[in-house]
N, C-alpha and C positions, 0 to 999 in steps of 0.2 A: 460671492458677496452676500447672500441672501440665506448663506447656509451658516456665515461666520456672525449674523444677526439674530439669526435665529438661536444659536450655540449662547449668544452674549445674554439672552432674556432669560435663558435655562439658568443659566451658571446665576443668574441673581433669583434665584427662587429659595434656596437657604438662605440666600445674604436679606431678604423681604422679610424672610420669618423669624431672623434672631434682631430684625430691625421694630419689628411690629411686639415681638417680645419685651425687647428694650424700653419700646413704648408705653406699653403696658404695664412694666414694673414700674415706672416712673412715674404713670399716671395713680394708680393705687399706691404708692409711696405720697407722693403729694397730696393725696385728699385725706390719706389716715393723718399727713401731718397738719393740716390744715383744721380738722376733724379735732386733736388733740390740742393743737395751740388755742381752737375756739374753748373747748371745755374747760383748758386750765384755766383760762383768760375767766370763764363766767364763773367758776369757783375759788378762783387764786385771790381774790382780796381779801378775805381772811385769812389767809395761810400766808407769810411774809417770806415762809423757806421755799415753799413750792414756787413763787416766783424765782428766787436766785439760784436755783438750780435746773431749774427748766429751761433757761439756753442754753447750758452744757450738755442738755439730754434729748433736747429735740433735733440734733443732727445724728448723731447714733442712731435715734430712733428710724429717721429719713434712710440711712445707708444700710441698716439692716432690715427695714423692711425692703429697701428695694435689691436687697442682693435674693431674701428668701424668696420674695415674688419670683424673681429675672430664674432662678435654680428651677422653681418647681416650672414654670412654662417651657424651660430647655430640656428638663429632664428627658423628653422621648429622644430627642433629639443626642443626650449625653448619652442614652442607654443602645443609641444606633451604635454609636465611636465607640464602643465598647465592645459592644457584638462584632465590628469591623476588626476592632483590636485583637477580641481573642479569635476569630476566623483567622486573620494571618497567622497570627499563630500556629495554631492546628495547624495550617497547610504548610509553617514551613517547619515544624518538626517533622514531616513527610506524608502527612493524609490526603492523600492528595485527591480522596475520592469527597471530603466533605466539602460542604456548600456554606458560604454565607448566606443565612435568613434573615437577609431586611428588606422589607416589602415599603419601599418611597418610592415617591416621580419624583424624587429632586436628583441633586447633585449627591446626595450620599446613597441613594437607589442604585445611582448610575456606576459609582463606584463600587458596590456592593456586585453590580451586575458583569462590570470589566475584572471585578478578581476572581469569581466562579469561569467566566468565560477563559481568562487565562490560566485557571487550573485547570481546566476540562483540556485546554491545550497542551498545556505540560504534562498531562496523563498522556494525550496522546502519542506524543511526542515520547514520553517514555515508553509505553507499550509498542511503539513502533521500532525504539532501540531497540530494547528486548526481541523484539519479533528479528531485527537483522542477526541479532550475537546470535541467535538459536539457531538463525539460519546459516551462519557463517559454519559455527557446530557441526550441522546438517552436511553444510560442503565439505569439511576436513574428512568430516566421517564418509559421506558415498564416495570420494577421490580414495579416501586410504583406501574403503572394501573395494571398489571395483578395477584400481590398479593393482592391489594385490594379488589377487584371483589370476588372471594369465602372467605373471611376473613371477610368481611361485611356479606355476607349472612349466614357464621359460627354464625357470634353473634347475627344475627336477630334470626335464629333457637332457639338458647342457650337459650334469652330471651323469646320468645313462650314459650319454656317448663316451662321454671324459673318461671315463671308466672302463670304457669298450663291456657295456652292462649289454650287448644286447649280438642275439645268436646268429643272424644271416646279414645278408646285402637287403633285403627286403625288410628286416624290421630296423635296419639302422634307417633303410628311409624311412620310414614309416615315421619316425623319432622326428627326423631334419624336418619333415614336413608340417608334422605336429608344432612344432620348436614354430617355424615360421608361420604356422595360421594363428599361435599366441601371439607374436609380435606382431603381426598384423594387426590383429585385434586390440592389442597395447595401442599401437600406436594411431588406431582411431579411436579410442580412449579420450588419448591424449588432444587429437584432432577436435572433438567433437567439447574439451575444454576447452581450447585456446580458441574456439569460437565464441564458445557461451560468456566467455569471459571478453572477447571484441566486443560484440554486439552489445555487452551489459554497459559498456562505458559510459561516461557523459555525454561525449559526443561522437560515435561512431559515424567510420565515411563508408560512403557507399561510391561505389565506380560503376555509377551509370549511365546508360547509353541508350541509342534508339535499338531497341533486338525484335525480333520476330518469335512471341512467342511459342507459337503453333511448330516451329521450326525444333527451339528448345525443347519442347514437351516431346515431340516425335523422337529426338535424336536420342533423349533421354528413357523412352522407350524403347526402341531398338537394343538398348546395351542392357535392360531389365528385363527382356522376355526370357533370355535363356537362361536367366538365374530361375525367375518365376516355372519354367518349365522343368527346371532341377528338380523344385516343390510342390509339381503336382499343380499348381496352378495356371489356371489359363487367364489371357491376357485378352481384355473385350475396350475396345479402343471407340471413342464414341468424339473424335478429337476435331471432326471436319476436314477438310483441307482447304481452307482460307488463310491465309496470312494473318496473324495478328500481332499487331507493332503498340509494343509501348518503351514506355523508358524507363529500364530496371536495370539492377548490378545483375548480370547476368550468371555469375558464379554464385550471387548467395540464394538465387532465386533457382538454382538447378539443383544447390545444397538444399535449400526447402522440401522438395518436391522429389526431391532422393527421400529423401526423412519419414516423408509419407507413403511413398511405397516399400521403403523397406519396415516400415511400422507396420503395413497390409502384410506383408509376408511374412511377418513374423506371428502375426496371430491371427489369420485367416485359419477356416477350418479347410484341413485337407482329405483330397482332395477339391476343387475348387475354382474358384475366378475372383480374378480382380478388377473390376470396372473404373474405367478414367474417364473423366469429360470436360469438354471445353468449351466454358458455353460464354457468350461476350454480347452488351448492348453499348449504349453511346457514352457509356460514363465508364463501364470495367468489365473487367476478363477473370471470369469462375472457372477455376480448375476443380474439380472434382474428384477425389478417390475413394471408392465403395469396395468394401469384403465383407465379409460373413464368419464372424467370428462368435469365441463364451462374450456370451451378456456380460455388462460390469454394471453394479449398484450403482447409487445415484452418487454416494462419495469415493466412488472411483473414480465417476467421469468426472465433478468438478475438482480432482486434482492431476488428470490425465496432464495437463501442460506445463505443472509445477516441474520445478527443476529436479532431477533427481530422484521423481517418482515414477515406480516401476510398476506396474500390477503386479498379481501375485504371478509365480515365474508357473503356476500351473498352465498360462497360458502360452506362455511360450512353446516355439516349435522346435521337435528334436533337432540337434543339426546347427543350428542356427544361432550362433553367439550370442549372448545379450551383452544390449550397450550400459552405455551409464546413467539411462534414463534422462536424457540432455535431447534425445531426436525431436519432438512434439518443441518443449519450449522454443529449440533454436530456429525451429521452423516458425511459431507465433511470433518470435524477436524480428524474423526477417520479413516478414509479411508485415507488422507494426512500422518497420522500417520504412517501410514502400508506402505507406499510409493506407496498409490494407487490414486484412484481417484473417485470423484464420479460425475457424468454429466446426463444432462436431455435433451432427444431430448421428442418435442414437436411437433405435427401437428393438428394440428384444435383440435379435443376433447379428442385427445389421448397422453397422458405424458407414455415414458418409463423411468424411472431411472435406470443407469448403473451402480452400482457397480464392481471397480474392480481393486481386490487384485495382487500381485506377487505372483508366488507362494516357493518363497526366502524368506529367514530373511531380504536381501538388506538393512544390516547399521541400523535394527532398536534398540531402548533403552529399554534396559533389566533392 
């Protein structure tokens, strides 16, 4: 009530000034006439014409002095609606970067003020389309290049065989096996879209339950030590042995936490270690993974999460496939998910990634 009274005193702040205007013309319109019917009046007894035609001239005179008075006092006022006029203008032939300059506390201020504020909106709002089309771009482009890449080499293998291209029992396995660690790789490709693409939805569900973290993380180690020890790296586990219960989708939260150790081992230096940790107070549970890898610039790290961004492949390890630059993100989507977080302090050769949950439901979708 107090805000639509206040709104009602504004809104008559132009309607005072073209009233006080109006006043004004009408008051100097009256006194010039008043002013001239005295003059006629004390010189018009000799002149017998200037009497009979001076009631025909003293309203013209009334209406056009009070129209030129009423023009020059609105003038600022017409030259605002004008500036108004041609500002829409400009912004909708498409400039959308110019500004209307009218500097009022009235009601023409304030409108001045809500069409800049909605253009500054609709730049954003375009820049923001733009920013999705480029990225849309972005995704047709890293799906083509990094589906292609083991899908070419599926069918060069296929053809080897098809062809019986190749000299012993040993190197035709050698083929089958190649053939099969590409479609593997295809098809966590394809895996590690058809998540990015769940979790980006409107509204992703989570299937979560009460789990034991300490439990997941352990069990999830057990089945990465012998990989890690394929790679020359060694496994330094700093995880406790307490229970720790919260309520998480327990598959996207072990797909997380895959994402980040197989991220350590792909750009850890080797030989080497991979340090895990689990550390928990009365509100959440920090997972921790530390390696030792090449330094990245400072605009490597802020796009380390961006979807489909890879560092340069110099860092990648011999052996070891690269994905589709989808691991990081799908792990930050899943941690957001959980109303957690996931963040990367960085110094010279040492990355630690923080994961870390609530250890609440905190509003999430069931």
């Amino acid at each position: 009530m107090i805000r639509s009274v206040k709104q009602s005193k504004r809104k008559q702040k132009i309607q005072v000034n073209i009233l006080l205007c109006m006043l004004l013309s009408l008051l100097l319109a009256v006194t010039l006439n008043n002013i001239l019917i005295y003059f006629v009046y004390q010189i018009g007894t000799s002149m017998d014409w200037l009497e009979k035609i001076f009631p025909y001239f003293i309203t013209p005179f009334f209406i056009i002095v009070f129209i030129i008075t009423f023009l020059i006092l609105t003038r600022r006022i017409v030259n605002d609606l004008m500036t108004l006029e041609r500002g829409l203008q400009t912004i909708t032939e498409g400039e959308l970067s110019y500004r209307v300059p009218v500097q009022r506390q009235d009601e023409l201020g304030r409108v001045a003020f809500n069409i800049n504020q909605m253009t500054e909106r609709l730049e954003q709002q375009i820049a923001k389309e733009r920013k999705a089309e480029q990225s849309k771009m972005e995704l047709i482009t890293g799906i083509s290049h990094d589906l292609r890449t083991p899908l070419t080499s599926i069918i060069g293998y296929i053809e080897l065989l098809r062809s019986n291209s190749f000299q012993d029992q040993e190197e035709y396995d050698r083929f089958v096996q190649n053939t099969y660690n590409k479609a593997t790789h295809l098809k966590k490709l394809l895996d590690d879209l058809f998540e990015y693409t769940r979790l980006s939805s409107i509204d992703p569900h989570l299937n979560a339950h009460r789990m034991d973290l300490y439990q997941l993380l352990n069990q999830l180690l057990f089945e990465f030590e012998p990989i890690a020890h394929e790679n020359e790296l060694h496994i330094i586990k700093e995880i406790g042995s307490t229970s720790v219960f919260s309520i998480v989708d327990s598959d996207k939260i072990a797909r997380a936490i895959d994402n980040l150790l197989m991220n350590a081992l792909k750009y850890s230096f080797k030989p080497g270690a991979i340090r895990i940790r689990m550390l928990t107070d009365h509100k959440q549970v920090t997972i921790e993974v530390e390696n030792r890898g090449t330094p990245l610039t400072r605009e490597q790290q802020d796009k380390l999460f961006e979807r489909f961004y890879k560092v340069d492949h110099s860092r990648s390890s011999e052996g070891i496939q690269t994905g589709a630059g989808l691991g990081l993100s799908i792990a930050r989507n899943i941690a957001e998910l959980h109303r957690g977080s996931l963040t990367l302090n960085h110094e010279k050769d040492l990355f630690i990634f923080k994961l870390e949950l609530p250890l609440e439901a905190g509003g999430l979708n069931f």
